[in-house]
N, C-alpha and C positions, 0 to 999 in steps of 0.2 A: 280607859284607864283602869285597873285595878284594884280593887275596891282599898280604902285605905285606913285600917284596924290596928290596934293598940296589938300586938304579939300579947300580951300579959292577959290571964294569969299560964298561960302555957310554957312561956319561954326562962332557961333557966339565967337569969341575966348574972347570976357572979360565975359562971364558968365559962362565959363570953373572954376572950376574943375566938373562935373558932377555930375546934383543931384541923380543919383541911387548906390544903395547900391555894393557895393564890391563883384564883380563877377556877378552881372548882367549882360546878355546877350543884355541890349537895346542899349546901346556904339557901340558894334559889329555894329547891324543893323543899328542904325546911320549913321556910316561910309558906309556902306553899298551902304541907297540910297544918301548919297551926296554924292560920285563919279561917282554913275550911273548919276545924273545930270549932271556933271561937264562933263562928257565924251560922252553926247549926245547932246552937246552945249546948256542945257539950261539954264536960266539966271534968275536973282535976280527979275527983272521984270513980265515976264513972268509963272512966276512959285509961285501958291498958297499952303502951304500947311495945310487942315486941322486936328484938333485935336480935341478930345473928354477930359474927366475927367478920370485920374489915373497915374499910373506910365508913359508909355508910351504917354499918352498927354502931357507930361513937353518935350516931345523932340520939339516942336515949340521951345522952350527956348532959342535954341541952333544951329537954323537954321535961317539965312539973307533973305529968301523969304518974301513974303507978305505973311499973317498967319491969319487963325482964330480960337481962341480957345472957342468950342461951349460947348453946356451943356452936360450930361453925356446921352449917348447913342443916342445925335443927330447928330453927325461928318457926317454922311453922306445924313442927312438932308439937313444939311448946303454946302455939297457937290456939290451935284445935281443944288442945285439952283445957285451957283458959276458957275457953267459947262454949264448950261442951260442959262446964262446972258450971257455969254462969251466965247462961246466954243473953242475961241485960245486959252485959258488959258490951261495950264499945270496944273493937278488937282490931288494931293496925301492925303488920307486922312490914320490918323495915329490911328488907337486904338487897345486897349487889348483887350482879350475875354470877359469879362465883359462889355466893351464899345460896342463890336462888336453884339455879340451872345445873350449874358445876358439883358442887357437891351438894347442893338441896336439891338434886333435878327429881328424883325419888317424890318426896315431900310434896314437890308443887304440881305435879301430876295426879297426886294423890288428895292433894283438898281441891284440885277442879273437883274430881271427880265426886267427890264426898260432897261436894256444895257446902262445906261449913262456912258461915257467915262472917267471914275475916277478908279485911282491906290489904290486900299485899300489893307495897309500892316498891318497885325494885328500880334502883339506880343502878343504870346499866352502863359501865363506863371501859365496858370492854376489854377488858382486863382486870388481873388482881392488884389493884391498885398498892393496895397497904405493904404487901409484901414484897415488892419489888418487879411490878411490870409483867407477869408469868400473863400467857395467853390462857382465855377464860372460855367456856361452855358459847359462846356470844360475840369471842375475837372473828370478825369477818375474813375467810380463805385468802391466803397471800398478803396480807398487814403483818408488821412487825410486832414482836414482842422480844423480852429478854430471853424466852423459851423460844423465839421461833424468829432467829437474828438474819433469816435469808428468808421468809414469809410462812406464813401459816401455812400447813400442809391440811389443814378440813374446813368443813364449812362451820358456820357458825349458826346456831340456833338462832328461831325467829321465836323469841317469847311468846308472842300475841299470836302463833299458829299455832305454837305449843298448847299453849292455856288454851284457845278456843277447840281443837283437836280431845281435851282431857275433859271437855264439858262444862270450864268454868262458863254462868250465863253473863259475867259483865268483861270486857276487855277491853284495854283501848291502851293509846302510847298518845305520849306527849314526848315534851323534849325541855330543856331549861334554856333555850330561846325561846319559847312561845310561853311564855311566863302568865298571861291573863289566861291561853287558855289551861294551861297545865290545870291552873289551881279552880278552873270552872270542873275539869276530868276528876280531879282528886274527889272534891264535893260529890258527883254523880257518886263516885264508887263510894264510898263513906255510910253514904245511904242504902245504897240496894241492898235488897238480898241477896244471900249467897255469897260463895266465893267471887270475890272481884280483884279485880290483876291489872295494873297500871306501869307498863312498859316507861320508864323516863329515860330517853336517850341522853345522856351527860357523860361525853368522853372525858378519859382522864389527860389533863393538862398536860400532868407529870412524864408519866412513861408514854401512854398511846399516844398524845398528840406529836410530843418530841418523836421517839421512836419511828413515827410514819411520816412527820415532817406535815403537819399540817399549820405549823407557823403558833403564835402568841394563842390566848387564850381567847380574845375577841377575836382573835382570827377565827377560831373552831366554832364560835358562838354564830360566826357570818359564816362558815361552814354546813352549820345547821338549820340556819335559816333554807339555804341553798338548796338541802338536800332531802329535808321535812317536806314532804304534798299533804294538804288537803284530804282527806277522805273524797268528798267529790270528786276534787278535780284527781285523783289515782284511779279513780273508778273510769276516769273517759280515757285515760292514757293509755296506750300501747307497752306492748312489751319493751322493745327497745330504750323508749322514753323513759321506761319504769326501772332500766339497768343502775345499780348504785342508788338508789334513793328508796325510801320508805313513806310509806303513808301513816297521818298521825290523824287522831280523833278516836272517837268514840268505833270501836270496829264492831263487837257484838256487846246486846246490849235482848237479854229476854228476862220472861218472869219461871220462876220454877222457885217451889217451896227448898228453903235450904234444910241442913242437915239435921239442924237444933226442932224444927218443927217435924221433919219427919220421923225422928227417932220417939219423939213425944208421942205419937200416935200408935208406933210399933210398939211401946210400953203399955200404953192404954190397952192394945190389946190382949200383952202379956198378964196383965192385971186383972182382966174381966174373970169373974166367975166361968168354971167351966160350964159348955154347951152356951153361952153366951159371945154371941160374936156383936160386934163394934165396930 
């Protein structure tokens, strides 16, 4: 069962009832990471959360932290330099495939690489939801969208190749059916070092699930269960086996000083008196 905590003092309860649509998976994830805060003792002060433009940026709405809500595909622009003024801060940035990959694709290649110490959980619901269905950086080759009404003519980005390819050390995807574990993956990233990237599969109900006909919103929920493996068990699977489905857990997971510690040290050494090295 998982674990069962008071939302409060994270949750903004007079802007409740929820602005996403009926059967949206972004509620789940919500919940999600405010109890992974609430259970790692962080607090209202300490703890920034950034947001970008779309569905999943309205979750600041609904969260007591200090917040910024930046332009679309800058969230982790705005990130970095939070993290870089203040590196006690506790720093989670929130965006969709479209905020992330789409037009933040730039951004999130660029804090792997950088290792600045920011929690990026991206709800990937494969499309741009808020705007009306348009196929996203993440829409899978041949799925419908409002931009691609006889299928998608590319592929679609794999987050968690992406991130792990650009050097972030923490990676891993959940999904908003695997609910105990999501919010065990969110916690792991929260805490590590460095840049950490949490892939949350959450079709959108609205456009992707109608538009591809994958039936009611439990239905996509028992879609995900279906189509979610195991880390282990994807590791013994075959290629055929592995067609249409994705592996979820913890994918890479190392230690490497992040950006805030290393830059500290490259100061240290701009500082030293000449002929003294450090």
């Amino acid at each position: 069962m998982a674990r069962v905590l008071s939302l409060d003092p994270f949750l903004k309860r007079d802007a409740l009832p929820l602005f996403w649509c009926g059967g949206c998976g972004n509620g789940i994830t919500l919940g999600a990471i405010i109890r992974s805060m609430k259970a790692l003792g962080w607090t209202q002060q300490n703890t920034v959360v950034v947001t970008g433009i779309g569905c999943w940026g309205k979750a600041d709405d609904y969260i007591t932290t200090n917040a910024l809500h930046g332009t679309h595909g800058r969230a982790l622009a705005f990130a970095t330099g939070i993290k870089a003024a203040n590196s006690d801060l506790n720093v989670i940035v929130l965006m969709g495939d479209g905020d992330a990959a789409t037009i933040g694709g730039n951004h999130l290649i660029h804090a792997a690489r950088r290792n600045i110490n920011v929690t990026a959980i991206i709800s990937n619901n494969y499309n741009y939801g808020m705007t009306g269905g348009q196929y996203s950086g993440t829409t899978p080759a041949g799925l419908v969208t409002t931009t691609s009404p006889y299928g998608h003519a590319e592929e679609g980005f794999d987050l968690c190749d992406l991130a792990v390819g650009a050097g972030a050390p923490f990676v891993a995807r959940g999904t908003v059916y695997h609910v105990v574990q999501l919010e065990q993956i969110i916690e792991r990233a929260m805490v590590k070092e460095g840049f950490s990237v949490v892939d949350v599969a959450s079709p959108c109900p609205t456009y992707f699930g109608r538009y591809n006909r994958l039936g009611s919103a439990p239905a996509m929920l028992t879609w995900l269960k279906e189509t979610a493996v195991g880390l282990h068990r994807w590791e013994q699977m075959g290629p055929e086996d592995r067609a249409g489905r994705f592996p979820i857990g913890i994918l890479k997971d190392e230690d490497r000083p992040d950006f805030c510690r290393r830059y500290e040290e490259v100061r240290t050494r701009a500082q030293a008196p000449k002929g003294v090295t450090r």
